[in-house]
C-alpha positions in Angstrom: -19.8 10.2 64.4 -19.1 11.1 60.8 -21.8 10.4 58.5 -21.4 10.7 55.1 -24.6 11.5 52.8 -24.5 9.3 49.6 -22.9 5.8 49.4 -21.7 6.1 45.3 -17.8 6.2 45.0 -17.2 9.1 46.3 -18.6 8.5 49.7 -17.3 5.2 49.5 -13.8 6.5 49.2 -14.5 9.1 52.2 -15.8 6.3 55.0 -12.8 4.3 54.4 -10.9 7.3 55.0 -12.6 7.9 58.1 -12.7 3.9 59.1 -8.8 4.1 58.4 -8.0 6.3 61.3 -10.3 5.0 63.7 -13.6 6.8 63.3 -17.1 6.1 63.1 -19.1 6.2 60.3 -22.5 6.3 58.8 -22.5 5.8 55.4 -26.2 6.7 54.2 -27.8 5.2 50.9 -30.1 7.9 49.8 -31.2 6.8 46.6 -35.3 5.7 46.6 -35.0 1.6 47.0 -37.2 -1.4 48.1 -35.8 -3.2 51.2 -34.7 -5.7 49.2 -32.4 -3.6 46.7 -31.3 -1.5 50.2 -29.9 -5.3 51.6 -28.2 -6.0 48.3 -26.6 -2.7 47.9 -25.4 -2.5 51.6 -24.1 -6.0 51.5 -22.6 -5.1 47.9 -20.8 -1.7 49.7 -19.5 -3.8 52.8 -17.7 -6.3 50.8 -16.1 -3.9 48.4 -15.0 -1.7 51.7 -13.7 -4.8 53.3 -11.8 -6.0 50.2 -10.5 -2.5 50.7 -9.6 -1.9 54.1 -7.9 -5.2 53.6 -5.4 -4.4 50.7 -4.4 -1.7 53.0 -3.7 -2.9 56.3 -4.1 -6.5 55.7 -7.7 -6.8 57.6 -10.9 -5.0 58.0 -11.2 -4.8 61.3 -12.3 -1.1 61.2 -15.3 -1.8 59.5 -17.1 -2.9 62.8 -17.3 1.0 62.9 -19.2 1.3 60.0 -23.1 1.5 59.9 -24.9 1.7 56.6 -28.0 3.1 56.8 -30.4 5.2 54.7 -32.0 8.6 55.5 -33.6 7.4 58.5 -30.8 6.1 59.8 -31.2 7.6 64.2 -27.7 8.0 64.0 -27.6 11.3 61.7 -29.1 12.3 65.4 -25.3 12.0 66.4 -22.9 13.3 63.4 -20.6 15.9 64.2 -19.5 16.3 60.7 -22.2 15.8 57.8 -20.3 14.9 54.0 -22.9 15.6 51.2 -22.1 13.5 48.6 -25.1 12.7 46.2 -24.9 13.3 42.3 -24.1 16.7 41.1 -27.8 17.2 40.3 -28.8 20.9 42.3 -32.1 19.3 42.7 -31.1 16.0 44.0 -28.9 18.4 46.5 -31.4 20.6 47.2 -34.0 17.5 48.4 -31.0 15.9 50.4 -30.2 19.8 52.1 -34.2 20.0 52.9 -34.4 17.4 55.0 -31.0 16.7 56.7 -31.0 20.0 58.6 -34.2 18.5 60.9 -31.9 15.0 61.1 -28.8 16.5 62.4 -27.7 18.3 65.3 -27.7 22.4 64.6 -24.1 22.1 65.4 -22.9 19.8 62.9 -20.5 20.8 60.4 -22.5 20.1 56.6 -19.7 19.8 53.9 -21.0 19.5 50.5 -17.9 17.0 48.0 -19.7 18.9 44.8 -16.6 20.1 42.2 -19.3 21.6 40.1 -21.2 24.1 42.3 -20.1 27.4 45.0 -20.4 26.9 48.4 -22.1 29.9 48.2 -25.0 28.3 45.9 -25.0 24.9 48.3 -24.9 27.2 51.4 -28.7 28.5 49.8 -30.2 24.9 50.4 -29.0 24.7 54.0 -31.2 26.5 56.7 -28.5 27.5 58.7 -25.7 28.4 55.6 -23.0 29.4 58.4 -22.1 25.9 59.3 -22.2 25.1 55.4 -18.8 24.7 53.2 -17.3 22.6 50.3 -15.0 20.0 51.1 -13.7 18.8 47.4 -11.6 15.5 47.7 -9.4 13.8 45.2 -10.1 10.2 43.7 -9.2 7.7 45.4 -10.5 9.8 48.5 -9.1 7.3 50.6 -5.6 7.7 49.5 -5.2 11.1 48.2 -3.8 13.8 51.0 -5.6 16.9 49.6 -8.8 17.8 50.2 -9.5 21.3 49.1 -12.0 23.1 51.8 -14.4 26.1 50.4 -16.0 28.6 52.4 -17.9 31.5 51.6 -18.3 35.0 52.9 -21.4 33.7 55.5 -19.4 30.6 56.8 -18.3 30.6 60.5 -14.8 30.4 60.8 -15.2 27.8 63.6 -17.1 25.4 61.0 -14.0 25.9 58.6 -11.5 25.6 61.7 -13.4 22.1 62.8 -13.3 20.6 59.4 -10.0 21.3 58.8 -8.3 20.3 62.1 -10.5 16.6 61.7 -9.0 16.5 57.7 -5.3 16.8 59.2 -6.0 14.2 62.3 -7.0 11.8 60.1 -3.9 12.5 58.1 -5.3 14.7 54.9 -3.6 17.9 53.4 -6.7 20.3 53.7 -6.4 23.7 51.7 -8.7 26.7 52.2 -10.3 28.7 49.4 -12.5 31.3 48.3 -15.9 30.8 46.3 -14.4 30.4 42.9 -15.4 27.9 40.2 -13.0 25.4 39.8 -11.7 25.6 43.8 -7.6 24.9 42.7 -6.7 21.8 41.6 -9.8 21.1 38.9 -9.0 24.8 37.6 -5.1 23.5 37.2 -5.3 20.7 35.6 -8.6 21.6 33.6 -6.0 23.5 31.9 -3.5 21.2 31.7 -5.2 18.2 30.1 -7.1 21.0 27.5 -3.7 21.5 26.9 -2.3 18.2 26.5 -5.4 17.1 24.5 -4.4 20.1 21.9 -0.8 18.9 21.6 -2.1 15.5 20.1 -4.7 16.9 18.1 -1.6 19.2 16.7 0.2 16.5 16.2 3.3 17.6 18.5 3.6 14.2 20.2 1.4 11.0 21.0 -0.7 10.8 24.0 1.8 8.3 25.3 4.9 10.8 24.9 3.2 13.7 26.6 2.3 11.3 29.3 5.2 10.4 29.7 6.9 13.8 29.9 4.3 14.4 32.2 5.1 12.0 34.7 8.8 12.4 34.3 9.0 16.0 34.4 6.2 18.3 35.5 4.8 15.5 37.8 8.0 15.1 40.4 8.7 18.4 39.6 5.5 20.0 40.6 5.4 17.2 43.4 8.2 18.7 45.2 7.9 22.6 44.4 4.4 23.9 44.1 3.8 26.3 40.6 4.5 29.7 42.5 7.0 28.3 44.1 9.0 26.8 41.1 8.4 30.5 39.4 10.4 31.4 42.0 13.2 28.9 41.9 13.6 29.3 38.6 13.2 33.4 38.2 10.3 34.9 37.6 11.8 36.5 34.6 12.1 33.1 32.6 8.2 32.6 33.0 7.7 36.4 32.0 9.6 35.5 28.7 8.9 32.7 27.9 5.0 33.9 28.3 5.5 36.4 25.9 7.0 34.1 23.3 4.6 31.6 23.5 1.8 34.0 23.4 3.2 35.2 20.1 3.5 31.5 19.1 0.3 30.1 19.9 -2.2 32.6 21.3 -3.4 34.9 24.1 -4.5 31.8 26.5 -0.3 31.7 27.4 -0.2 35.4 28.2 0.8 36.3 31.5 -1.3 37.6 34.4 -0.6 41.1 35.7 1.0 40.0 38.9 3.6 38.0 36.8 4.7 41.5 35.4 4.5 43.5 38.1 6.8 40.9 40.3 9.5 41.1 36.8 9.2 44.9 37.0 9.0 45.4 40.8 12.2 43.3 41.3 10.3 40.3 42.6 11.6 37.7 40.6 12.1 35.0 43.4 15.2 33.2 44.8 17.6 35.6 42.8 15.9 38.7 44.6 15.0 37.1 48.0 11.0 37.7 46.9 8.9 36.8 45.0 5.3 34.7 45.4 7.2 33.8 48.4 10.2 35.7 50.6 13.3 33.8 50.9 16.2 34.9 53.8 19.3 35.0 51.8 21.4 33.3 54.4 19.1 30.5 54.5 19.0 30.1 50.7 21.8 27.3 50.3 19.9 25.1 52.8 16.4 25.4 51.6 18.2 24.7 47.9 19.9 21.4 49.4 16.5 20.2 51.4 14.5 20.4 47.8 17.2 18.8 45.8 17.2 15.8 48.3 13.2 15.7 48.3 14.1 15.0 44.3 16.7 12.4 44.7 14.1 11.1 47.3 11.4 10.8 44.3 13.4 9.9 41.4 15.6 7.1 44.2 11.6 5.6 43.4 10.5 6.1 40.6 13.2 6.4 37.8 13.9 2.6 37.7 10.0 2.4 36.2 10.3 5.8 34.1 13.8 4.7 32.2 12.4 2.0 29.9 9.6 4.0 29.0 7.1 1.2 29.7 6.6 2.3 33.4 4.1 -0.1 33.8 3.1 -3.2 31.9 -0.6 -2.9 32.0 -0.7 1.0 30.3 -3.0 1.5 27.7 -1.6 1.4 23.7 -2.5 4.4 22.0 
């Protein structure tokens, strides 16, 4: 069984992912309620996770595996896989870590959904921190593929292997990653949006013009290649340059990191060199080109009728 430790929107988002592709769940209210308010909030969590499981397939039939429950609930007794996801409050972690070791089996996989704190800080609540790691998901958690996984120094590799080989059968895009703050994608686009946001405080477009460049450029774009993997499509040498020009422009956060300038120096400048970030067979070059360039025409074949008008969608916000 997978029980999941925290029935806000995130956990909500992670039992229907689990429901989805057949599995049990437990999806355990933590919070301090009477019976009363525990009824009403399960009965308020079913319908919404019904209404849900039925926009996607058209019936919730997979919610006859579901069992809400609180911290009692015997079934923590049976979880093979534990999801943490309470508020990102250390102490309202650390209470939920004290007791759930004593609930579930010493072999169960715990797999805290903070984006705020290490695995290597959550992996201090647990009393057995080898079977501890982070396991950040993407809102919607039920239809986002990536779920980025986190594991420290003191993590079994088994616990890591586990997690991410039930991610992938239930059809997610796990990722593994050291102890760093930000795990990948919230360190990305932290940076982005920052970014974004100082363009329309400049006044170098409107929010709606950069989100629209957004979502017609770098979103298919990075979609379909990966960042290191466009710097090498496109030469690392453009990014090198370009990276000095706009540090000149607008300040040292657009300088370069040392491993941009020692690929341009060390004749690692991607495709055009065969390496790069990545290594690239030069007789397999022309089709790896062709298979990305139809991954494009596969995205735009979608979504350039909505993009063309430049009211993609009706219901967007008016700045």
């Amino acid at each position: 069984m997978i029980a999941i430790v925290g029935a806000g929107r995130m956990g909500e988002g992670i039992a229907l992912a689990f429901l989805a592709a057949g599995h049990p769940v437990l999806l355990a209210d933590v919070k301090d309620r009477t019976e009363e308010e525990r009824q009403l909030r399960r009965d308020e969590v079913r319908k919404r996770l019904a209404d849900r499981l039925r926009a996607m397939f058209g019936h919730a039939d997979a919610l006859e595996s579901l069992t809400l429950g609180d911290r009692s609930a015997k079934e923590l007794a049976y979880a093979t896989v534990v999801f943490e996801a309470v508020p990102e409050v250390m102490d309202v972690k650390r209470e939920v870590f004290g007791w759930l070791g004593s609930q579930v089996p010493e072999s169960a996989v715990l797999a805290s959904t903070t984006s705020t704190f290490l695995v290597t800080q959550i992996a201090e609540l647990a009393d057995r921190p080898e079977r501890v790691v982070n396991a950040h998901w993407l809102n919607p958690a039920e239809l986002m593929p990536l779920v980025e996984v986190s594991r420290s120094d003191d993590t079994d590799p088994a616990a890591v292997e586990r997690l991410v080989e039930l991610l992938r059968e239930i059809g997610k895009v796990p990722v593994v990653c050291g102890p760093a703050a930000g795990y990948i994608v919230p360190r990305l686009q932290a940076l982005l949006m920052n970014e974004a946001a100082r363009m329309v405080e400049e006044g170098v477009a409107g929010a709606a013009e950069i989100d629209l460049a957004v979502r017609a450029g770098l979103g298919p774009r990075f979609s379909v290649l990966g960042p290191l993997e466009f710097i090498d499509w496109g030469g690392g040498d453009i990014l090198y340059y370009a990276s000095r020009y706009l540090t000149g422009e607008l300040g040292e956060r657009f300088q370069a990191p040392a491993i941009v300038e020692e690929n341009m120096t060390g004749q690692r400048r991607g495709l055009q060199d065969g390496a790069g970030f990545y290594r690239f067979d030069a007789a397999g070059v022309p089709d790896y080109r062709a298979a990305r360039i139809r991954e494009f025409e596969e995205i735009f074949r979608l979504r350039e009728p909505h993009l063309r008008d430049g009211t993609p969608v009706p219901e967007r916000p008016q700045e």
